[in-house]
N, C-alpha and C positions, 0 to 999 in steps of 0.2 A: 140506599145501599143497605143490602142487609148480611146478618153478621150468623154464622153457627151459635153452638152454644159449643163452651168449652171445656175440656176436661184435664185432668192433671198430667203432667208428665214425670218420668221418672228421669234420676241422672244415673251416668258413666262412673264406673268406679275409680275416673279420677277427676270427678267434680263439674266435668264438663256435660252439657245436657247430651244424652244419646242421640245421636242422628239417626242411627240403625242403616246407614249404609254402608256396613263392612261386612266383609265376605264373614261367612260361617259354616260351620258343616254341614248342613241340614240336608234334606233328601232332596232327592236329582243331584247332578251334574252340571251344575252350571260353565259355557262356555268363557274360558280363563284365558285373558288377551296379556301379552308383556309390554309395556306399555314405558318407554323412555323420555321421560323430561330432564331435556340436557338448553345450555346455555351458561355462556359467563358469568362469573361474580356478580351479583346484585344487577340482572338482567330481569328478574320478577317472576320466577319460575316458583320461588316454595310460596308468594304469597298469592297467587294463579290457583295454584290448587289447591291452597288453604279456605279461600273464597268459593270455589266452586264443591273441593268435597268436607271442609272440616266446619262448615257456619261459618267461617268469620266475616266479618263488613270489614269495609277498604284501609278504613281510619284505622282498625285494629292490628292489621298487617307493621304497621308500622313497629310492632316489639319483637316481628319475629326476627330471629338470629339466621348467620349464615347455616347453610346445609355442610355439613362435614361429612366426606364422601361420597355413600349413597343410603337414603334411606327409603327403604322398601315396604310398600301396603298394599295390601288387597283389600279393594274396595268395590262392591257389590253395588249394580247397576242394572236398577228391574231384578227380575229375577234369574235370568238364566244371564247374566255376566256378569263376570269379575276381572277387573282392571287390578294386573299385577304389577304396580305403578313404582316406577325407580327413579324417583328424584336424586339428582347427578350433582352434588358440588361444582362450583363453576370455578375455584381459584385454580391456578395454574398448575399447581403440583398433582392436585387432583386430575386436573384432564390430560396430564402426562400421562399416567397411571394407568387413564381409560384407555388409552391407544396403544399403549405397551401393555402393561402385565396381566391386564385386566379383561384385553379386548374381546377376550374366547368367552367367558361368561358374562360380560356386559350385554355384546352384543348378538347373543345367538337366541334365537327364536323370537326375536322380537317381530312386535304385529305392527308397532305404531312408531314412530320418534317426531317427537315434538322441542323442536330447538326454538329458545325463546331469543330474540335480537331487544337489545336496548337503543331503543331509535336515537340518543344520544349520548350514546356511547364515544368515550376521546381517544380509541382505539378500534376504527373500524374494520381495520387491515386485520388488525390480532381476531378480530372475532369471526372474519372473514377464514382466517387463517384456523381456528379452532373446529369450523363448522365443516371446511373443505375436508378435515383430516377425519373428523367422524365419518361422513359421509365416505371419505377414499379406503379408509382404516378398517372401520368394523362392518358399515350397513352394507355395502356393495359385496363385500367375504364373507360376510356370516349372515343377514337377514336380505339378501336382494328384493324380496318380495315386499318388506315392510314398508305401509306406506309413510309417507314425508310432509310434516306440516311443519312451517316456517313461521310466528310468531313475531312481529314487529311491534313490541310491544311498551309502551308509555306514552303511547301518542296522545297523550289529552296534554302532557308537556310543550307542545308544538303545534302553533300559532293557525285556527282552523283554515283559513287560504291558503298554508301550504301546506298538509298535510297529504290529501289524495297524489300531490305533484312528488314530494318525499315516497312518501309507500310506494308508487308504482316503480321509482328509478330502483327502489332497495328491494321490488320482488323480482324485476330484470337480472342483477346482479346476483339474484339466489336463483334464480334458476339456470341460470349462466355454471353458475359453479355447481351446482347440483347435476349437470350432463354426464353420463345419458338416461339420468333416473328422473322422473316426475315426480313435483313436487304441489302442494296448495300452499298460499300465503295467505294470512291475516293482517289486519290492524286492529290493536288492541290498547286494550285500559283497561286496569280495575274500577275503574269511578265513571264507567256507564256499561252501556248494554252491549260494546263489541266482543266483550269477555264471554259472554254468554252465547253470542251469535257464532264465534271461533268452537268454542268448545261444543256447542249444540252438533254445528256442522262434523266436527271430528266425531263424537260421541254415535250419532244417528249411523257411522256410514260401518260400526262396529256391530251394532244389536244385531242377532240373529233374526232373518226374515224380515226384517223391515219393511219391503213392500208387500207383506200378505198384510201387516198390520195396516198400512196406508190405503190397502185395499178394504177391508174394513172400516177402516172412516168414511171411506168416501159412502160405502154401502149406507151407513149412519149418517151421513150429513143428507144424503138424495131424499132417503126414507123422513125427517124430518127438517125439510126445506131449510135448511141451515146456508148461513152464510161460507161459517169458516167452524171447523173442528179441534182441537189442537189436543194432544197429549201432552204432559211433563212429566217427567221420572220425579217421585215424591221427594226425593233429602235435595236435592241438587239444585232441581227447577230447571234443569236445561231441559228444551223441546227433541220429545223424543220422534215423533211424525206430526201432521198433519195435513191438511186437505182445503182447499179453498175452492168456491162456487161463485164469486162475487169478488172483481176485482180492488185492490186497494191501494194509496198512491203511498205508504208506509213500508219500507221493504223490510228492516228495523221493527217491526210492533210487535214482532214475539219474544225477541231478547227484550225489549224495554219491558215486556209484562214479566217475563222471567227477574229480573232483575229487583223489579216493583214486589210481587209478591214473596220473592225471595226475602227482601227485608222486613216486609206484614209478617210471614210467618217468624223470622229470629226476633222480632218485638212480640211475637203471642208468646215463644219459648220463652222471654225474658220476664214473663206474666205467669210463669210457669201453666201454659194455655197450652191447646191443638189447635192449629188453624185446619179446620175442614172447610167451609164454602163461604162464597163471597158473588152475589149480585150485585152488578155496576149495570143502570139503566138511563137513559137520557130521550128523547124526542125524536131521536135518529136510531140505536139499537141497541140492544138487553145484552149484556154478555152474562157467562154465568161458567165462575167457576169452582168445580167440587171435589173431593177425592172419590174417584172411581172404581179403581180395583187395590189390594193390597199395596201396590209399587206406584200407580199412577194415579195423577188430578189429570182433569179434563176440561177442558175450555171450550163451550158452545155461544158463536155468535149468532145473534138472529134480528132479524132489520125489518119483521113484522111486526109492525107494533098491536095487531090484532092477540097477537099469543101470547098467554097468560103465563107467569112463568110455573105455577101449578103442571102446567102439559108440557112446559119444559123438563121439569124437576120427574117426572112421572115417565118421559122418554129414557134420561139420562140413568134412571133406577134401572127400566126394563134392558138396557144394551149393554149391564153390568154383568149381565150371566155369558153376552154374547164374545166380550171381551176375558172374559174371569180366566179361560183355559189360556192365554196368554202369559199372566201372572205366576200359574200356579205350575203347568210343563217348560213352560220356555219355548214352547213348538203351536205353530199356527194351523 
C-alpha cells in the first residue's frame, strides 16, 4: 500500500481545520440549490450534515447541541454548486412556526427537502403528523417541483433481522402520506456507509450535467480497460459518478470506501497532513486512488494484474486536462 508524501495545512479562523467547501465569491456562477433539512427533535439531522459537510466523525456528534430555529449555510459542491442548506429546529414550537408564520420564506423556491425520521421514535403519530403538514403546508404551495427524500434514520439501533422488514413497512406509510407527490426513502446511520450512500444518491441527482460527466468516465475506463471508475467530490467524499465494466456482488462498496477514506483523510488532517493518493493492491485487483482535478479524487479499478501501476498513474495524469474544464466552468 502506498502512501503521498504530505504537506501542511492551514486552519479556519476559528481553529477548526479549513475544509474549503463553502461557497465563496469567486468567478463564474455557480448553480445555488435551497436545500431543507427538516425532521423532529433529536431525529439526527445537525449531526447528518455535520458528518458529511463540517469533518466531524460519528463519536464527535455526540456534543453537538440542539439546532434553534434555522441555521443557514452555503456550501460549495465541486465547483459549479452551492447547497443553500436550512437546517430546521425540530422542537415543536419551532415547527409551528414553519407552517404558520414562516411558511412563505421557508418554503419557496426550494430544490430539495430532506425530512430525517427517528426509526425509534415514541411518537410516530406526531412525526407522522409533522411530516404530512410540511408536505400539505409549504412543498405542495410554494415548491411543488422540489424533490422529496425521506430519511429513516438510526437504524444501526435495530436488530439486523429486522431492519429491511421495519424500513420497508415505514417507506409504504411515507409514501402513503406523501400522495400525490413522489417521494425516495433511505435507511441510514452515522456509524456505517448508508450515510454516505443516501446522501451520494441525493447529492449526484443535483450536479449540473451529470450524465456528460458519466459519459466521460465511461470514455476513460473503455480507453484504459478499467474495471470500475469512480469520482468523489474532494471535502465530503460522497460519490459524485461513476461507471462500471465488470460486474460486482457489493452493491454498498462505494459508500464503504467513501466512508473508509473519509476517515484516512480527517486522521492526515489531525497530523496536520494532505491526503492525496492511496494504492491498495492484492493478487485479485490494484485500486488506486488520487486527487484528480481541483474539486475531485478519482478511484481506478483494474483486475489485470499485468499493469503496472506506473501506466496507471501516467493514464490518470493524461485524462486530468480531459476532465479539468469540468472543475474550472461548471459546463461539460
Amino acid at each position: 500500500m502506498g502512501f503521498s508524501s504530505c504537506s501542511s495545512m492551514k486552519k479556519g479562523t476559528n481553529g477548526r481545520k479549513a475544509s474549503g467547501n463553502y461557497a465563496s465569491h469567486g468567478r463564474g456562477r455557480p448553480d445555488k440549490k435551497k436545500v431543507l433539512l427538516m425532521g423532529r427533535s433529536e431525529a439526527g439531522k445537525t449531526s447528518m450534515r455535520s458528518i458529511i459537510f463540517a469533518n466531524y466523525i460519528a463519536r464527535d456528534t455526540r456534543r453537538l447541541g440542539a439546532t434553534m430555529d434555522v441555521e443557514q449555510s452555503n456550501v460549495r459542491f465541486l465547483n459549479n454548486l452551492v447547497l443553500n442548506l436550512w437546517d430546521c429546529g425540530g422542537q415543536d414550537a419551532f415547527m409551528e412556526t414553519f407552517f404558520t408564520s414562516q411558511k412563505d420564506v421557508l418554503f419557496s423556491n426550494v430544490e430539495v427537502l430532506i425530512f430525517v425520521f427517528d426509526v425509534q421514535s415514541s411518537d410516530v403519530q406526531k412525526d407522522n403528523e409533522k411530516y404530512q403538514s410540511c408536505i400539505e403546508t409549504g412543498i405542495m404551495k410554494y415548491s411543488p417541483g422540489a424533490m422529496i427524500f425521506c430519511l429513516v434514520h438510526k437504524m444501526d439501533l435495530i436488530p439486523k433481522a429486522q431492519r429491511e422488514m421495519l424500513f420497508l413497512k415505514r417507506k409504504e406509510e411515507l409514501e402513503h402520506l406523501s400522495k400525490p407527490l413522489k417521494i425516495s426513502c433511505y435507511a441510514t446511520s452515522i456509524w456505517d456507509e448508508t450515510l454516505y450512500n443516501a446522501w451520494s444518491r441525493i447529492m449526484s441527482l443535483l450536479i449540473p450535467n451529470v450524465g456528460q460527466l458519466k459519459l466521460k468516465l465511461k470514455k476513460f475506463a473503455d480507453h484504459i480497460n478499467a474495471d470500475e471508475v469512480l469520482l468523489f467530490e474532494k471535502a465530503t467524499f460522497l460519490v459524485v459518478a461513476h461507471h462500471m465494466r465488470k460486474e460486482h456482488n457489493d452493491a454498498n462498496r462505494f459508500e464503504k470506501i467513501s466512508n473508509i477514506i473519509k476517515q484516512f483523510k480527517l486522521s492526515c488532517n489531525k497530523m496536520q497532513s494532505f491526503f492525496r493518493s492511496i494504492e491498495v493492491r492484492n493478487s485479485s485487483f490494484a485500486a488506486y486512488i488520487e486527487l484528480f482535478t481541483a474539486n475531485m479524487y478519482i478511484m481506478v479499478v483494474m483486475s489485470d494484474p499485468q499493469v503496472c501501476s506506473a501506466a496507471v498513474q501516467l493514464n490518470i495524469n493524461n485524462a486530468k486536462r480531459y476532465f479539468k474544464d469540468t472543475d474550472q466552468s461548471g459546463t461539460m
